[in-house]
C-alpha positions as CSV (number, residue, x, y, z in Angstrom):
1,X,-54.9,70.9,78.3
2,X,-55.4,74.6,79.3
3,X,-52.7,76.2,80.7
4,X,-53.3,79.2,83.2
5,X,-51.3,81.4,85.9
6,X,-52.8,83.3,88.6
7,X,-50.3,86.1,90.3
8,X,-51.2,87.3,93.7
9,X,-49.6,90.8,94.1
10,X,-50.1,92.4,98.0
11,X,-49.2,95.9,98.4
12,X,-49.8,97.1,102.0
13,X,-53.5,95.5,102.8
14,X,-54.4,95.7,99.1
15,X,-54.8,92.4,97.4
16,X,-54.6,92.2,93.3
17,X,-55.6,89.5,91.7
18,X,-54.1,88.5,87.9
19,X,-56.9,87.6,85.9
20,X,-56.6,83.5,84.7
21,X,-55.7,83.6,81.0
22,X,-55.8,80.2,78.5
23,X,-54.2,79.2,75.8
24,X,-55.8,76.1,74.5
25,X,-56.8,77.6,71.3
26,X,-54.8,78.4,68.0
27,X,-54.8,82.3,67.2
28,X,-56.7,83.1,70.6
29,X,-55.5,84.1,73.7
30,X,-58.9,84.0,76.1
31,X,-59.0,86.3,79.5
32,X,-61.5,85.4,82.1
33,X,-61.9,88.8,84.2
34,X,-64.5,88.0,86.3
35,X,-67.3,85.6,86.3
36,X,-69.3,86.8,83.7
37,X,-66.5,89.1,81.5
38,X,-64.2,87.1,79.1
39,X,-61.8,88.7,76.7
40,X,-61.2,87.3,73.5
41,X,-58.2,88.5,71.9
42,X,-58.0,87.6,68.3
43,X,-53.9,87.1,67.3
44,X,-54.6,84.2,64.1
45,X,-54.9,85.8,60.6
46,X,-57.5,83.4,59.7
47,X,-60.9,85.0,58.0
48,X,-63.5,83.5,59.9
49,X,-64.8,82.7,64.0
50,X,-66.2,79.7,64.8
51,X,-69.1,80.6,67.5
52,X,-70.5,77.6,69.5
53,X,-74.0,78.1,70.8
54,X,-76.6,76.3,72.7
55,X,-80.4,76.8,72.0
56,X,-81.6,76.7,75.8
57,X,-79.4,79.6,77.3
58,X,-79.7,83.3,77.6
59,X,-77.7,85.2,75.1
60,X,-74.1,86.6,75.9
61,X,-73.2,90.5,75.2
62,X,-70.3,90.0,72.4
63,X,-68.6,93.5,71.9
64,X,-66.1,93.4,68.9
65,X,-63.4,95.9,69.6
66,X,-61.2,97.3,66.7
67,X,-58.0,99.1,67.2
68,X,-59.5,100.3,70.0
69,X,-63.0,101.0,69.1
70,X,-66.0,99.4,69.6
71,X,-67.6,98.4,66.1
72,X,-70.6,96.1,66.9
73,X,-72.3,94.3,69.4
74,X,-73.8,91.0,69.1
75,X,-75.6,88.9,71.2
76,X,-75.3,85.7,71.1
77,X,-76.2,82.0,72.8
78,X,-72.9,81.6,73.9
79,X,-72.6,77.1,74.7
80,X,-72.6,76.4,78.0
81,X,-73.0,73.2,79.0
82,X,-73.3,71.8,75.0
83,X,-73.0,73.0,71.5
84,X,-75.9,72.9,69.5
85,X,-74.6,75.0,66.7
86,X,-71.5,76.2,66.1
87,X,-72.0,79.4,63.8
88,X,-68.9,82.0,62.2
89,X,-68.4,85.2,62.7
90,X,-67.1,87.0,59.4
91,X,-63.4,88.5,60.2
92,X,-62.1,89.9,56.8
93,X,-63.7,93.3,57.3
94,X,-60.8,93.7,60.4
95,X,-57.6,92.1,58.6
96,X,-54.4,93.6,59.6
97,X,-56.6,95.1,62.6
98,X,-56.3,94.7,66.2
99,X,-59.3,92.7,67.2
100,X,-60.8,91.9,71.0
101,X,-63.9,90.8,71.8
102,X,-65.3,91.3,75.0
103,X,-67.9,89.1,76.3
104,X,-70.5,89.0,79.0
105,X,-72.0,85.7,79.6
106,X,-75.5,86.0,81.3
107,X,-76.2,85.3,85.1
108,X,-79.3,83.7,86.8
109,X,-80.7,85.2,90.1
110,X,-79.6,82.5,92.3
111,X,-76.0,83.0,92.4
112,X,-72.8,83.4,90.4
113,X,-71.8,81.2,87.7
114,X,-68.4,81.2,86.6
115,X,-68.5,81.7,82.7
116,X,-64.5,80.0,82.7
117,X,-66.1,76.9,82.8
118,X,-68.6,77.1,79.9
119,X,-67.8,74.7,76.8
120,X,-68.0,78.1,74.3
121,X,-64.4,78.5,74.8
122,X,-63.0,75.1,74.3
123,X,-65.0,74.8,70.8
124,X,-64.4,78.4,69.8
125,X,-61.8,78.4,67.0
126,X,-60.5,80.6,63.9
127,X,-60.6,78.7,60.2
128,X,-60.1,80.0,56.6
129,X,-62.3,77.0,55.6
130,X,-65.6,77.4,56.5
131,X,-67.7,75.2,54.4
132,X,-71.8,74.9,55.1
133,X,-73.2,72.0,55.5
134,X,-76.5,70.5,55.9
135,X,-77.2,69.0,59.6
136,X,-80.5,69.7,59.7
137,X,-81.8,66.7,56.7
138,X,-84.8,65.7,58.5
139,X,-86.2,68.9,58.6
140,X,-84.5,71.2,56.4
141,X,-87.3,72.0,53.2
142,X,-86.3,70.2,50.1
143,X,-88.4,73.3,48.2
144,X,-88.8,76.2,50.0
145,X,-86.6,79.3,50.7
146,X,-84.5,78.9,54.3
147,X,-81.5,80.4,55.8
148,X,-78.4,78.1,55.8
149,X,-78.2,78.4,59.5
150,X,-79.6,80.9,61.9
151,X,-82.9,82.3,62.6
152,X,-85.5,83.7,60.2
153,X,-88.6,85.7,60.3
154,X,-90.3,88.8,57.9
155,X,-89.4,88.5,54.2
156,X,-88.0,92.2,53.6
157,X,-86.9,94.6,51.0
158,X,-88.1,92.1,48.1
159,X,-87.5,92.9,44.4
160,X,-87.6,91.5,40.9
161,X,-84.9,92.9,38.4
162,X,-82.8,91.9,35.2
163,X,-84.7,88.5,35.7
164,X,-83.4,87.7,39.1
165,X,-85.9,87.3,42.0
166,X,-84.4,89.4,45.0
167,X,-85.8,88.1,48.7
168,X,-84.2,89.9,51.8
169,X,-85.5,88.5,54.9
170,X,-84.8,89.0,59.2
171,X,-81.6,87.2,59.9
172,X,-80.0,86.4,62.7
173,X,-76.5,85.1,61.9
174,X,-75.4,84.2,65.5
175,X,-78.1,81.8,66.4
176,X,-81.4,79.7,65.7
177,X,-83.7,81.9,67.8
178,X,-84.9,85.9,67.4
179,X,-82.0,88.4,67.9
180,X,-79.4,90.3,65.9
181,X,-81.8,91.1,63.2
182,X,-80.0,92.1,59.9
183,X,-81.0,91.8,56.0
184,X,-80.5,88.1,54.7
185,X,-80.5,87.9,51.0
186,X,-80.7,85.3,48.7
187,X,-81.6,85.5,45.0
188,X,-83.6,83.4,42.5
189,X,-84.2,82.9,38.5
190,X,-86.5,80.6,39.1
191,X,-88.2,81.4,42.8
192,X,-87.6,77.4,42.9
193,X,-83.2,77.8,43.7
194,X,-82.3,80.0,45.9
195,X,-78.8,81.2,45.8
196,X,-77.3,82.6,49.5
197,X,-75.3,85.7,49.0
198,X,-73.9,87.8,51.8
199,X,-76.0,89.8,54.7
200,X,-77.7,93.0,52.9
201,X,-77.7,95.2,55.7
202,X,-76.2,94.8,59.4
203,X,-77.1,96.5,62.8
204,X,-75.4,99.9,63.0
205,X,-75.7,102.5,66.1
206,X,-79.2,103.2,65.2
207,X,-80.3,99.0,66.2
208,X,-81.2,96.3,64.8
209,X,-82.4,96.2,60.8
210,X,-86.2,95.5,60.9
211,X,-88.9,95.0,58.7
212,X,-88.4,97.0,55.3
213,X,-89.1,96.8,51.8
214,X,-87.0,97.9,48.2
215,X,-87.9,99.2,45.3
216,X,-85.8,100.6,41.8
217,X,-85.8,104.2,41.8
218,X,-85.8,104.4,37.9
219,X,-85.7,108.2,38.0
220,X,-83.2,108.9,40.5
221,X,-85.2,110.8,43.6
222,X,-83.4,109.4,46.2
223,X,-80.1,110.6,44.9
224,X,-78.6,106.9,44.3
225,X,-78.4,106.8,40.8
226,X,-80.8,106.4,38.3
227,X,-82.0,102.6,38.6
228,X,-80.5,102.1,41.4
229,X,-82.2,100.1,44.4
230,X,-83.3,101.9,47.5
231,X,-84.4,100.6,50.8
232,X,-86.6,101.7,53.5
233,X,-86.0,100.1,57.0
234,X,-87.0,100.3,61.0
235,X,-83.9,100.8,62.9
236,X,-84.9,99.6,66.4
237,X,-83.3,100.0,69.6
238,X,-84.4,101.8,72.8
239,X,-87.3,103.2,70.0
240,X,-88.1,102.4,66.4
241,X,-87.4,104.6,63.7
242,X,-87.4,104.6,60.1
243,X,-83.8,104.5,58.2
244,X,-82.8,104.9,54.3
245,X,-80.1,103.1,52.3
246,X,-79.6,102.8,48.7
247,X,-77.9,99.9,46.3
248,X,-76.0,100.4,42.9
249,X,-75.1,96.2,42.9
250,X,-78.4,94.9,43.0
251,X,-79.3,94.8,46.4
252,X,-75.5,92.5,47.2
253,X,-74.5,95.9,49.5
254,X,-76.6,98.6,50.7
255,X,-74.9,102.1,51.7
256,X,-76.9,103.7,54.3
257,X,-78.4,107.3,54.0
258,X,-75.7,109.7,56.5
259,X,-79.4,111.4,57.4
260,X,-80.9,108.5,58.6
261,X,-83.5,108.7,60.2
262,X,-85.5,110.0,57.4
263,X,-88.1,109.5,60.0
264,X,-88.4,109.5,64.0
265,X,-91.7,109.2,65.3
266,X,-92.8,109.3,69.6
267,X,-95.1,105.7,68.9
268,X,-94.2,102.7,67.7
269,X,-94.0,102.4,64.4
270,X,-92.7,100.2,61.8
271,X,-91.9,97.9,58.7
272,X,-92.3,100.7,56.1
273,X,-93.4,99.8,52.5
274,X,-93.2,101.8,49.1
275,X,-94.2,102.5,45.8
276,X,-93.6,105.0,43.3
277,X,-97.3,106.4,42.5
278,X,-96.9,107.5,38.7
279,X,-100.1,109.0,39.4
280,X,-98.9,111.6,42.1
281,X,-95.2,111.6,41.3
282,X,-94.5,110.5,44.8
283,X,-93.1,107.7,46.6
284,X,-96.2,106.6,48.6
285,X,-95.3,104.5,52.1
286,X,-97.0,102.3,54.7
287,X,-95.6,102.4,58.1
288,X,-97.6,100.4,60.6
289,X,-98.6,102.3,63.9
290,X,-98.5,98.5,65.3
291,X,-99.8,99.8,69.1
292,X,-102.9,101.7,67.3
293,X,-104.4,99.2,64.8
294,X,-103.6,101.3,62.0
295,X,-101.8,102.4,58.9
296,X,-100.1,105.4,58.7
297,X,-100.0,106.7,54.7
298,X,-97.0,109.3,54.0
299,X,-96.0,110.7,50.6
300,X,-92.3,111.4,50.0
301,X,-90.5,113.3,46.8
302,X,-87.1,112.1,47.6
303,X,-87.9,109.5,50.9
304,X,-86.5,112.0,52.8
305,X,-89.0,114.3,53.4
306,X,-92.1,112.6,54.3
307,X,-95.9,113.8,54.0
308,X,-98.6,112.3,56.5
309,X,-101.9,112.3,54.2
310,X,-104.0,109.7,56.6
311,X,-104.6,107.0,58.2
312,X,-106.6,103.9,57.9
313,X,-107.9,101.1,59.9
314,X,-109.0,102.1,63.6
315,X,-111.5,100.0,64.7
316,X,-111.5,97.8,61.7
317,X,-111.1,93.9,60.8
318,X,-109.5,92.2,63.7
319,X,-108.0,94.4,66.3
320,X,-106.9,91.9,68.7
321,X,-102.9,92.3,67.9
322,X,-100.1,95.0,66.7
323,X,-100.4,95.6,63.3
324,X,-97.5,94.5,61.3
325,X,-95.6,94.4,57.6
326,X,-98.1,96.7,55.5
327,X,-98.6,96.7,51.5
328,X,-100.4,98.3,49.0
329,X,-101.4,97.3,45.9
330,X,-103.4,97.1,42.9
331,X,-104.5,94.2,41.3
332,X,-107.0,93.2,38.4
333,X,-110.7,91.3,39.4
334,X,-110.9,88.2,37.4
335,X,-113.9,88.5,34.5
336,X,-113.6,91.8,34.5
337,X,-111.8,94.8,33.0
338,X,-111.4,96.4,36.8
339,X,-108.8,96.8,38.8
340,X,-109.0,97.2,43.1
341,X,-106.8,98.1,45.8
342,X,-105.3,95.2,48.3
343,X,-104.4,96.1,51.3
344,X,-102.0,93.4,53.1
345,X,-101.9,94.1,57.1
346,X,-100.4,91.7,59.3
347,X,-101.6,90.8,62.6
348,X,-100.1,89.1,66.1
349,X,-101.8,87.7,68.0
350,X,-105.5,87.7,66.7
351,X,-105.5,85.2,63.9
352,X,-108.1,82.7,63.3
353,X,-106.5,79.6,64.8
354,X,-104.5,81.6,67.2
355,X,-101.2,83.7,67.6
356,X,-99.8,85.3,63.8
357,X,-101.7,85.9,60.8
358,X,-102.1,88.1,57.5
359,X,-105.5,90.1,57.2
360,X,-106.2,92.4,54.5
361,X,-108.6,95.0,52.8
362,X,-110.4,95.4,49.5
363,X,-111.1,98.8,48.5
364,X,-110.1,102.4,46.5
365,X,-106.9,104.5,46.9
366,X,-107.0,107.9,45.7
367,X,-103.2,108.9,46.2
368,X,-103.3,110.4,49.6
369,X,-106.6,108.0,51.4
370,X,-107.3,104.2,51.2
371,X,-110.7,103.5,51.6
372,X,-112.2,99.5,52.4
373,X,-114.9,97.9,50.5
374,X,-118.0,97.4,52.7
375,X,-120.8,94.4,52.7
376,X,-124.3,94.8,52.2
377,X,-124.7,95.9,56.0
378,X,-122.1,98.5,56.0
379,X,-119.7,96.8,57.2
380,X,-115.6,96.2,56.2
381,X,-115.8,92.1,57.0
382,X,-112.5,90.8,58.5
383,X,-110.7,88.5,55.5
384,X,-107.8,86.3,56.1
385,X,-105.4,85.5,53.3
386,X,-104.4,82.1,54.3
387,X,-106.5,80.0,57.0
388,X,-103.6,78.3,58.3
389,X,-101.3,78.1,61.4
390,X,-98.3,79.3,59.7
391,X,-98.7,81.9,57.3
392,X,-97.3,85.6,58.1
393,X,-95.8,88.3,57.1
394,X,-96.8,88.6,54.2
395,X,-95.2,91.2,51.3
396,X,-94.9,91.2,47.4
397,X,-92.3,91.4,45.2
398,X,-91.6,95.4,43.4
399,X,-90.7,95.4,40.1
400,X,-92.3,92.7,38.3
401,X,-95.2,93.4,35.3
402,X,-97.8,95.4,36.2
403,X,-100.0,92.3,35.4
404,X,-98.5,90.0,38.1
405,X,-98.1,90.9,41.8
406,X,-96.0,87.7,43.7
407,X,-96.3,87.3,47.5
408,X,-94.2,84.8,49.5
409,X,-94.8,84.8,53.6
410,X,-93.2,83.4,56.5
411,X,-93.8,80.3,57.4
412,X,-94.1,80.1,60.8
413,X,-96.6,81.3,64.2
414,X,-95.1,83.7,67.1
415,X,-96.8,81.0,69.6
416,X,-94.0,78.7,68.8
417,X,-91.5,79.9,66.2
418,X,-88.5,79.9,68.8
419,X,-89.3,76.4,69.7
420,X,-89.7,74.2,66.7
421,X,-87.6,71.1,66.3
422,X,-84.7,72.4,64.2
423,X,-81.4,73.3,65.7
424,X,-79.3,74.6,62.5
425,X,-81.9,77.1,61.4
426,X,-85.4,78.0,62.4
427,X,-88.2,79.1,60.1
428,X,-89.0,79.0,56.3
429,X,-91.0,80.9,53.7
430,X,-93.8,79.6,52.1
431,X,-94.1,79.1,48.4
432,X,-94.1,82.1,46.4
433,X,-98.0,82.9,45.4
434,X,-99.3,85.2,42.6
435,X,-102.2,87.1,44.1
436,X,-105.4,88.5,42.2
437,X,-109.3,89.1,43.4
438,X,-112.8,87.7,42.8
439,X,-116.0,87.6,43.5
440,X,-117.3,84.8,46.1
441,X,-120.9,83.2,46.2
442,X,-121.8,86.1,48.2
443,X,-120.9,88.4,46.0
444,X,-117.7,90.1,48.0
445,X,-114.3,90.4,46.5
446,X,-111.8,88.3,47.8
447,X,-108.0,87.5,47.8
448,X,-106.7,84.8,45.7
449,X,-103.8,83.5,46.3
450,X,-102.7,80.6,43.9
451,X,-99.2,79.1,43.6
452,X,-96.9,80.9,41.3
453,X,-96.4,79.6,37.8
454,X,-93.0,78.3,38.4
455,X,-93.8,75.9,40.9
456,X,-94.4,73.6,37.6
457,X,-91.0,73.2,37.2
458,X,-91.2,71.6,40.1
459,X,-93.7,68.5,39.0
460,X,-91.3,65.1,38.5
461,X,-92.4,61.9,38.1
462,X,-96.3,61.2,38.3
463,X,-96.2,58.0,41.0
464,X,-99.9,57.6,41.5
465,X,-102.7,58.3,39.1
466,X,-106.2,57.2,39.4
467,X,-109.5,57.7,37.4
468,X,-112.6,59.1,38.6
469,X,-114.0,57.1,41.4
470,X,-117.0,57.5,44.3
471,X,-116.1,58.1,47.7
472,X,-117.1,55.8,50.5
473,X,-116.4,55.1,54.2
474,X,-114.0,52.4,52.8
475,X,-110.6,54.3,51.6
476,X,-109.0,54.2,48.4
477,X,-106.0,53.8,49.7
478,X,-102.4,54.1,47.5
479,X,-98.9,53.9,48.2
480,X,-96.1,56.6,47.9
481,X,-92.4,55.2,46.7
482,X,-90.4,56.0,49.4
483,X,-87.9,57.5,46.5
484,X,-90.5,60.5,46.7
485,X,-88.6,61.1,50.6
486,X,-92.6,62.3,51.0
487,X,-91.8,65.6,48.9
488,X,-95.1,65.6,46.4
489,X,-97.9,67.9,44.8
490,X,-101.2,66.3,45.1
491,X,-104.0,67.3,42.6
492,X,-107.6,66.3,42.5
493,X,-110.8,67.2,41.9
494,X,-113.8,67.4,44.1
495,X,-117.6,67.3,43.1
496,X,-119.6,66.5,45.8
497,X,-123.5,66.3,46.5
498,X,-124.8,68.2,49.6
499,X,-124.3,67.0,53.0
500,X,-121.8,65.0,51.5
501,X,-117.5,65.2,52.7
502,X,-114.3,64.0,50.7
503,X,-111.3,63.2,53.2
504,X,-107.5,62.8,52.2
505,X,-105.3,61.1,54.6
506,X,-101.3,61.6,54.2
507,X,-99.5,59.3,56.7
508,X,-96.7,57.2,57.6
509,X,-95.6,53.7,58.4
510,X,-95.7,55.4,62.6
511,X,-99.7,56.1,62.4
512,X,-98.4,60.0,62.1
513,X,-100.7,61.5,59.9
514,X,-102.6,64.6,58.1
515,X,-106.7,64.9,57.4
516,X,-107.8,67.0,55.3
517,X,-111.5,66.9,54.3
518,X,-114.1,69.0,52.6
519,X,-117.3,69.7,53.8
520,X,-120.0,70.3,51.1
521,X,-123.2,71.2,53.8
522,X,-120.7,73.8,55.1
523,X,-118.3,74.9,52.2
524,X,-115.6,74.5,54.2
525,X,-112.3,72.6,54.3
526,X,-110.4,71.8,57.1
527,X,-107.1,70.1,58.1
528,X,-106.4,68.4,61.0
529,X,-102.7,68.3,62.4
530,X,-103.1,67.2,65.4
531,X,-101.2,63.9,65.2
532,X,-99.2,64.6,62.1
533,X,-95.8,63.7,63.9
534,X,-93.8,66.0,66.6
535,X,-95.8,68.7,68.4
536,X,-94.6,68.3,72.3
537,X,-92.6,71.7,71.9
538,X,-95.6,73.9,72.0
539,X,-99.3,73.2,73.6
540,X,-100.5,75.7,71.0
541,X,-98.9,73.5,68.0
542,X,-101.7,70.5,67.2
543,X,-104.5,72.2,65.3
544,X,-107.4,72.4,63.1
545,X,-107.6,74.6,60.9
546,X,-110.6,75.4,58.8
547,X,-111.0,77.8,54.9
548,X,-114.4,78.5,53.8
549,X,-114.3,78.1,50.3
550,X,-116.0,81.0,48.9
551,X,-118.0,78.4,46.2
552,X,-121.6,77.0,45.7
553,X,-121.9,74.0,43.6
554,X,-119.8,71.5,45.5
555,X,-116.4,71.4,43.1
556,X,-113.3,71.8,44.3
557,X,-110.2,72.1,42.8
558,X,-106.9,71.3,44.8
559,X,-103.2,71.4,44.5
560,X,-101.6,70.2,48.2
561,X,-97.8,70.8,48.5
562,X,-96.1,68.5,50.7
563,X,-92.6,69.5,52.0
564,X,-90.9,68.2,55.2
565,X,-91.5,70.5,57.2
566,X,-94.9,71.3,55.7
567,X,-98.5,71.0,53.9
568,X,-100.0,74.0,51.8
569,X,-103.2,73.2,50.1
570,X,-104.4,75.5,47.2
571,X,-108.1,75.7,46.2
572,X,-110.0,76.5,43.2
573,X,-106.7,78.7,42.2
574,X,-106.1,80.0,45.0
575,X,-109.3,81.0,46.3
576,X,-108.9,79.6,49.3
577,X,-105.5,78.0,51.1
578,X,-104.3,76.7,54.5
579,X,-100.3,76.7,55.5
580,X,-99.6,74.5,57.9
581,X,-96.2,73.5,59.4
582,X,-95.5,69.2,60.0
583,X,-93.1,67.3,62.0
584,X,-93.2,64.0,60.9
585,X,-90.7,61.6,62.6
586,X,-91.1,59.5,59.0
587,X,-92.0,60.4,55.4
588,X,-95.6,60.3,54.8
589,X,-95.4,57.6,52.1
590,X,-99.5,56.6,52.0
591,X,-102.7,58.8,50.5
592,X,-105.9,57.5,51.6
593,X,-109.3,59.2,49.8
594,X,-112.3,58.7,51.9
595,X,-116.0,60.2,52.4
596,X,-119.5,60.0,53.0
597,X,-122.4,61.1,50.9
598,X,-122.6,61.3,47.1
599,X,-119.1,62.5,46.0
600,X,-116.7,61.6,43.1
601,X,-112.8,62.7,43.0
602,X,-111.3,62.6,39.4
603,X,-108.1,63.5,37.9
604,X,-106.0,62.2,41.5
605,X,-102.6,62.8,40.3
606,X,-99.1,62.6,42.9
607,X,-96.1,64.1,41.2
608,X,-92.8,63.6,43.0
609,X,-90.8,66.8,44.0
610,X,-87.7,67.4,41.6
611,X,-85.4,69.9,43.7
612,X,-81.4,70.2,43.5
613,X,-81.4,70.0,47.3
């Protein structure tokens, strides 16, 4: 039981008032001050903070005080009423130090709450043995790249080196909803196992650490040391502004440029992306004017001093949203000896099915200008890189062979991302993709975007196999051991007559389930989510989305991924693909091929998912 004391001190008509203090907790001593200021004065030698939050709340003001001075301030869901999560705060930065944290819990318009009573400081604790573990089974991805805990948006600052796969991303640390937004990293040999290491780069006095990317400056420019890894980041507070930071341990600490900004601009403007241009002996950047639909193109010698040469995109491709998490790039067209330019330009709202979405461009860049492919009208046609609900900021890797440029996006929608049905973390990536460009029946060049070549390795056992059969209104139907936990690749092959549609049913024992059918009169292919399991959280959620795709003849080639969380389906290579998220209460443990029309499906294969997780 708590203990407290209250003093009441009266000198002449003056009345002072001792704040309540409690004791309940080893190596704490907790202050209330008022009713929304608590002090938290650390006295326990232990390394880490346990931080109890609940999802449904307004964040708390958390400033950490050492010896004296302020060194951070976090904000965080402080638990209320309930803990959802309980989530640590790192303290071995401030052994031997003095360390008070001063809190101010949030306060609705109808009166005063008294923070003493909220459950945060019965649960908060100090341990030297904080172990992660998985409470999120249902929902956690068996495959795909998550945070442990915490919320997760934009992959950042992404770079392949000495054969490791580095992926930064937005992390919040404190809590399973958008704040706090620092560098999470976590690195792969495999871009199948992720390993977690420790937070890249953390909010400093210039804000939060947005949207970035990283590159190796072979040469030395920057001043880092020759191969060293440099970074270039929004800082955003009150305004967003673009900071620099350099690594010499492979992206595991970054030490920030004591110039920063390197660029401070009156507009908002962010999520800057690099290159070095061998061709101009620059570093050329990206830096999204988000408000004004365009890109802004700077040159830099050092990434210090920074050139504007132009701009591109007003008034082209959709224009609905802010413009978001550029890239540039160049990229072979398959059958030929070319090569284009891709442009990558994130977009919220103003994607096809609603809310976030990745656009981009096809054309020429000179150095200084970027200039977009038109149609046979004159016209720069909008083109979407994925056709589903949850596919978004999108970036490549620097570094790999000039051959092969990899993507990987986040898997999620601002309609709804802050209120999904996880509690321990919130959001995923999607598969890593290897991205190239055709030519389509109508003779435009297009984005393809297949599955990257290690996502073999993540075939297992082949549970059902069936020959080349004829579609009919009656269903093939075939069963999916329940061993498989509903984690599979499904691969088939479409050849269908006009007028004619294939459909592929993934459910469960509950009736939850997911269409997805091709249309041969339209060359499209759609999938329906709309009763594929949990979707109460959002009225934007349940959705059909629908890929043209980009053929003639009636054959389609798919690969569908099936996670827990979620269903990517892959086309012709790539050529077209749909990312959509899935809350099944159950496994889906039944395929069911359908159609009508003259259609055959050959080569049905369902591999079971082998993962460490």
């Amino acid at each position: 039981m708590m203990k407290t004391c209250k003093w009441l001190m009266a000198v002449g008509a003056i009345a002072l008032s001792i704040p309540t203090m409690a004791h309940g907790n080893d190596g704490l001593e907790i202050t209330y001050l008022s009713p929304d200021n608590t002090m938290v004065r650390i006295t326990g030698e232990e390394s880490t903070l346990l931080l109890p939050t609940q999802d449904n709340v307004e964040d708390a003001t958390i400033n950490v005080i050492v010896d004296n001075q302020l060194v951070k301030t976090i904000r965080c869901r402080l638990a209320q009423q309930k803990v959802d999560l309980t989530v640590p705060m790192d303290l071995t930065p401030y052994k031997g130090k003095k360390v008070v944290l001063s809190v101010v819990t949030p306060q609705g318009r109808s009166g005063i709450r008294e923070a003493r009573t909220d459950v945060c400081w019965r649960d908060m604790k100090l341990t030297n043995d904080f172990v992660w573990k998985n409470t999120e089974a249902k929902y956690r991805p068996a495959y795909h790249h998550a945070p442990q805990w915490g919320w997760m948006n934009d992959p950042n600052g992404m770079f392949y080196k000495d054969g490791k796969w580095h992926l930064a991303y937005q992390w919040n640390p404190y809590g399973a909803k958008w704040q706090n937004l620092s560098w999470g990293h976590s690195v792969s040999s495999d871009l199948v196992n992720w390993e977690h290491m420790p937070v890249a780069i953390e909010p400093d006095g210039l804000g939060m650490i947005f949207s970035g990317s990283a590159a190796i400056d072979t040469a030395n420019t920057v001043g880092y040391g020759p191969g060293a890894v440099v970074a270039l980041y929004t800082s955003a507070d009150r305004n967003q502004i673009q900071s620099l930071a350099g690594s010499n341990d492979d992206g595991l600490t970054y030490q920030k440029y004591d110039g920063n900004p390197v660029l401070a601009n009156d507009s908002e403007a962010r999520d800057p992306n690099m290159f070095w241009n061998e061709k101009t002996g620059k570093w050329t950047i990206l830096l999204a004017h988000a408000l004004e639909h365009e890109m802004l193109i700077f040159s830099s010698p050092d990434l210090k001093e920074w050139t504007l040469e132009s701009s591109f995109g007003k008034g082209l491709g959709e224009q609905g949203g802010v413009w978001e998490c550029p890239d540039l790039f160049e990229v072979p067209v398959a059958g030929t000896n070319k090569t284009k330019w891709v442009l990558l330009c994130n977009i919220n709202p103003g994607g096809p099915f609603g809310g976030s979405a990745t656009q981009y461009f096809v054309g020429d860049f000179d150095g200084k200008t970027f200039k977009a492919d038109t149609n046979a009208k004159g016209e720069v046609e909008t083109k979407w890189m994925d056709y589903g609900k949850d596919h978004y900021a999108t970036v490549s890797f620097s570094g790999t062979e000039a051959d092969r440029r990899v993507v990987i996006g986040w898997m999620s929608n601002w309609e709804y991302a802050n209120e999904v049905p996880t509690l321990q973390y919130r959001s995923a990536n999607t598969l890593p993709r290897e991205v190239g460009l055709f030519k389509g029946a109508d003779g435009q060049l297009y984005v393809s975007s297949a599955p990257a070549r290690e996502m073999l390795k993540l075939r297992g056992e082949n549970v059902v196999s069936a020959d080349k059969f004829s579609v009919s209104s009656t269903a093939a139907e075939y069963q999916i051991p329940e061993s498989t936990e509903g984690l599979m690749e499904i691969v088939a092959t479409i050849d269908a007559a006009k007028n004619s549609k294939v459909n592929f049913t993934l459910a469960n024992s509950k009736g939850e389930k997911v269409d997805m059918t091709y249309d041969a009169a339209t060359r499209t292919m759609n999938m329906d989510r709309t009763q594929a399991g949990l979707s109460d959280f959002s009225d934007r959620f349940p959705a059909v989305t629908v890929a043209p795709t980009r053929e003639n003849k009636g054959k389609v080639e798919v690969r569908i991924f099936v996670d827990r969380t979620s269903v990517e389906l892959f086309g012709n290579n790539g050529q077209f693909v749909m990312t959509n998220l899935v809350f099944p209460t159950e496994p889906y443990t039944q395929l069911s091929v359908s159609g009508t029309g003259k259609a055959t499906v050959s080569g049905l294969k369902v591999y079971a998912i082998q993962t460490n997780k």
